[in-house]
C-alpha positions in Angstrom: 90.9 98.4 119.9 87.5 99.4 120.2 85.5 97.8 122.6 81.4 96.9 123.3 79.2 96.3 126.2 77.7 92.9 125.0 74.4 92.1 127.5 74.6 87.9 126.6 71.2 86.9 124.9 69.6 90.5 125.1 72.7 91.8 122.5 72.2 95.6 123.6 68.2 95.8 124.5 66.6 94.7 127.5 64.8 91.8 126.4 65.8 88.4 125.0 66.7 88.2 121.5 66.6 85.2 118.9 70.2 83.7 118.6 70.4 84.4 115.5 69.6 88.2 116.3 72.4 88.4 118.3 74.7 86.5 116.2 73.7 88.8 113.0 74.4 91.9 115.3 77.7 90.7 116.6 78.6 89.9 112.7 78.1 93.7 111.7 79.2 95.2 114.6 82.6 93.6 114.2 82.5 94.7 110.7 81.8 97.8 111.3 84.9 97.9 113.8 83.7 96.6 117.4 87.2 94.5 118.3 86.5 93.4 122.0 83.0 92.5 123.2 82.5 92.5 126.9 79.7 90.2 127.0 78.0 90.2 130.7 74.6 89.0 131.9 73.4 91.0 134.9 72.3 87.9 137.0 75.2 86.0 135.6 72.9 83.8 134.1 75.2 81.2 132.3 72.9 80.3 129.4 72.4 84.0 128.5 75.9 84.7 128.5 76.7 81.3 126.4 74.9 82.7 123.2 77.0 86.3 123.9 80.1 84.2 124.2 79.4 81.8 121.0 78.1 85.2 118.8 81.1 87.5 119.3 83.2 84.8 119.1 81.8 83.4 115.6 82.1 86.8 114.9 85.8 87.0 114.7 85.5 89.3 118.3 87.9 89.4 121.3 85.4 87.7 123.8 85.8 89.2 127.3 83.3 87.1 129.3 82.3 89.3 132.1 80.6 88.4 135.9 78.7 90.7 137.4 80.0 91.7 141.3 77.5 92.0 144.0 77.7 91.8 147.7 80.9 91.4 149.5 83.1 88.2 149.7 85.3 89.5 152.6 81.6 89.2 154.5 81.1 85.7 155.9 77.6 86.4 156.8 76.9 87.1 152.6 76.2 84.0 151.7 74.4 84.0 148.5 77.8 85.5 146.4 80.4 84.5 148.5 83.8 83.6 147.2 83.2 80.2 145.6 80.1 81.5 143.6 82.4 84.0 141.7 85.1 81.6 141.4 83.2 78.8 139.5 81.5 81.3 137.3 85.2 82.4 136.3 85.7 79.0 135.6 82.6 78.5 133.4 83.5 81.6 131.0 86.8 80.0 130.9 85.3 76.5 129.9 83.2 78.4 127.4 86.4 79.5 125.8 86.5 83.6 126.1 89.6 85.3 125.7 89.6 87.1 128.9 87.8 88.0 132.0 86.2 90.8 133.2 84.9 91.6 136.7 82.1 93.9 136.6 81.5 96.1 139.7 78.8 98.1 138.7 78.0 99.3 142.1 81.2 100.5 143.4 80.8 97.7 146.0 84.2 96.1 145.9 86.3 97.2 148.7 90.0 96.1 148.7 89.4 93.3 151.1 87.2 91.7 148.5 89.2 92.8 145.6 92.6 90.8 146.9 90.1 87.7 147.9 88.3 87.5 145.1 91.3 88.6 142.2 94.1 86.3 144.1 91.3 83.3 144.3 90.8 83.4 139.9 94.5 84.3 139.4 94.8 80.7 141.3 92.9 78.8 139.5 92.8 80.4 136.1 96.7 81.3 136.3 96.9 81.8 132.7 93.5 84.3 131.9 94.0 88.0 131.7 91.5 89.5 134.3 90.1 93.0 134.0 88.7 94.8 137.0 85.6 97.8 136.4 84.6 99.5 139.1 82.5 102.6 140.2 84.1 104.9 143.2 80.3 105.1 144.5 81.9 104.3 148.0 85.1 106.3 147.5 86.9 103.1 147.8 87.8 102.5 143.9 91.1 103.9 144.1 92.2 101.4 146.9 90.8 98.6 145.5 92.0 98.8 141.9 95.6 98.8 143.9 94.2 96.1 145.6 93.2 93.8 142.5 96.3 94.8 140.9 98.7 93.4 143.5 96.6 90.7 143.4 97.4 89.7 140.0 94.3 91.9 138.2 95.8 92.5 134.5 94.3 95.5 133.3 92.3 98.4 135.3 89.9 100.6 134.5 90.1 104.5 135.8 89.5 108.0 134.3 91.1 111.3 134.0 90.4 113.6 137.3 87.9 115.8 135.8 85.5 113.1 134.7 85.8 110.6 137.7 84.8 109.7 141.0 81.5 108.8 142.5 79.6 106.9 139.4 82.1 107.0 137.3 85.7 105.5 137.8 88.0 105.8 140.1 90.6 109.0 139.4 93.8 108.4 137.5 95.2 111.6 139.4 94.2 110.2 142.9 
């Protein structure tokens, strides 16, 4: 399959698009071979990622509805995106009907504390939803905590050969 980074209402710009932009974009790209959309917003901003959701989906698109890690769950004192934050937007992608979910760790900031907490807590209340796991090794940790979200119950992943992985990229395949 060949996959998409889908940013919600801003399709792949940085600025909000009409919806029927987006929707007309989603419609070729899937003609023109885009299978899975990974539609994210960066401030997980539900409304954003609705019209993402609804415009790859109406496409005929594998919707992977995607949250956006930041902070630390294993860290009582961060409050703002603690455990239940992460847990209810899960649920709303899930509500909005996407295919699968997809946790976006574009800072390498999961650790495999957080990883187990946060994979095991959506495995338990979306039992049924194939969860993806992206991370960056920007803390050298992403090895460990894709271990981590797998035992966890994490479905699928994401890693690279040796020679092309590591700090901002993914963690190593080889490691």
């Amino acid at each position: 399959p060949f996959q998409m980074l889908l940013r919600g209402a801003n399709a792949v710009g940085y600025t909000n698009y009409p919806d029927n932009v987006v929707h007309k974009f989603c419609e070729q790209a899937s003609k023109s071979g885009v299978d899975v959309f990974r539609v994210f917003d960066s401030l997980n901003y539900l409304e954003n990622l609705k019209l993402g959701v609804d415009a790859a989906g109406s496409a005929g698109g594998f919707v992977e509805g995607t949250i956006s890690y930041t902070g630390d769950v294993s860290d009582p004192t961060k409050g703002k995106y603690d455990l239940e934050y992460y847990v209810n937007l899960a649920k709303e992608l899930a509500d909005m009907g996407v295919h699968s979910l997809a946790i976006k760790d574009m800072a390498g900031l999961l650790t495999p504390a957080a990883s187990t907490m946060l994979i095991s807590a959506i495995r338990t209340e979306l039992p049924d939803m194939v969860i993806h796991v992206h991370t960056h090794d920007t803390a050298g940790t992403g090895v460990a905590s894709m271990i981590a979200a797998a035992n966890a119950g994490a479905d699928v992943v994401d890693a690279a050969t040796d020679a092309m992985s590591g700090l901002t990229s993914q963690p190593s395949l080889g490691a």
